[in-house]
C-alpha positions in Angstrom: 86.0 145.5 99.5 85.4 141.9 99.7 86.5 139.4 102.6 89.6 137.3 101.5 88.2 133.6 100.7 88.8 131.2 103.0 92.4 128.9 103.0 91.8 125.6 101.4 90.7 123.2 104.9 89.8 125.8 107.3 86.6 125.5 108.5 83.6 127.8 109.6 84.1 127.1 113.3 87.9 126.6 115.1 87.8 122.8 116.1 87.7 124.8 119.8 84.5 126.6 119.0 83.4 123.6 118.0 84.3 121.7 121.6 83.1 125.0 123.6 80.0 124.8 121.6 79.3 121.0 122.3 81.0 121.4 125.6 78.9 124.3 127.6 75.5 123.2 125.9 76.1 119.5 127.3 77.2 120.5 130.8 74.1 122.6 130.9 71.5 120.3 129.1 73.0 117.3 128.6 73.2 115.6 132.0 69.4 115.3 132.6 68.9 117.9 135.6 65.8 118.7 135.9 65.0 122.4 135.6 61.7 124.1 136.5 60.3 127.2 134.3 62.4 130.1 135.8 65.6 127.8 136.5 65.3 126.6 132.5 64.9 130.7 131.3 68.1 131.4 133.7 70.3 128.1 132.0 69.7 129.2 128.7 70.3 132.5 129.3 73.5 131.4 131.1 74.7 128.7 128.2 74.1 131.1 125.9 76.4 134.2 127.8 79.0 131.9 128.3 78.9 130.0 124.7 79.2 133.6 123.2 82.3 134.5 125.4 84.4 131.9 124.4 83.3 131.1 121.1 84.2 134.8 120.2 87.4 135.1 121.9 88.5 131.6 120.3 87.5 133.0 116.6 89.2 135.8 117.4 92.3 134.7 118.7 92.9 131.3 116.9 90.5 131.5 114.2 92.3 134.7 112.8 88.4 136.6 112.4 87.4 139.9 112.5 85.7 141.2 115.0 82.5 141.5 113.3 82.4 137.7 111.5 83.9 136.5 115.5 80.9 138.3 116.9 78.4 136.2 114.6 79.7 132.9 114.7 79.6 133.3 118.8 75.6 134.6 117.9 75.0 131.1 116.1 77.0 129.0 118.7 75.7 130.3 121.3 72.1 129.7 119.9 73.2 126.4 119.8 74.5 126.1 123.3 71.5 128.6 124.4 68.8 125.7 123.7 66.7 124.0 126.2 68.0 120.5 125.0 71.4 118.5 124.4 72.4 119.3 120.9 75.4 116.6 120.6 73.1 113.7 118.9 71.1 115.9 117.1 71.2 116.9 113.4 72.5 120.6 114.9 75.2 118.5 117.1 76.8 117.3 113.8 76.4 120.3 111.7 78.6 121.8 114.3 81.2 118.8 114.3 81.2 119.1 110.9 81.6 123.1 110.7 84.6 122.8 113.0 86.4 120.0 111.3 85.5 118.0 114.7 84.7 114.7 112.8 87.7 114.5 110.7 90.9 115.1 113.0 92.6 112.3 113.4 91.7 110.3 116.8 94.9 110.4 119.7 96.7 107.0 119.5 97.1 105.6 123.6 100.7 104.5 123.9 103.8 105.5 122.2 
């Protein structure tokens, strides 16, 4: 039996996979601490854990996944999230903008 296809404007990732993604790997890599050998194996390894949590518990919940396609889109985010180096400006950074619908929600207007 084949998955259903996907609704017209839903994207791979939920826009909050996308942030969590973005999110966990800049707090980890993207704010230039300096990380010996051991310390670097142990970030990763803890970017990666914690990208995976969330990611799959927002595809499940909000995403409307199975459990099987939640668990593989937290594998590839957390890859993501799991590497030694700041994805946001990278061409990874904006495949993931663009697989959550990141880049085109409308911006918040300040003021009423």
């Amino acid at each position: 039996m084949s998955e259903p296809a996907a609704a017209p404007g839903r994207e791979f990732f939920h826009p909050l996979s996308g942030v969590a993604i973005l999110g966990i790997d800049w707090l980890f890599f993207g704010l230039g601490w300096e990380f010996g050998p051991v310390s670097l194996a142990l970030a990763c390894a803890a970017s990666f854990a914690a990208c995976f949590a969330v990611v799959r518990r927002v595809q499940l919940r909000y995403g409307g996944d199975t459990p099987e396609r939640a668990r593989w889109k937290a594998l590839l985010g957390a890859a993501a999230a799991g590497a030694p180096f700041a994805v946001g400006g990278t061409i990874l950074g904006g495949a993931i903008l663009a697989l959550s619908g990141l880049r085109r929600r409308p911006r918040l207007s300040r003021g009423a």
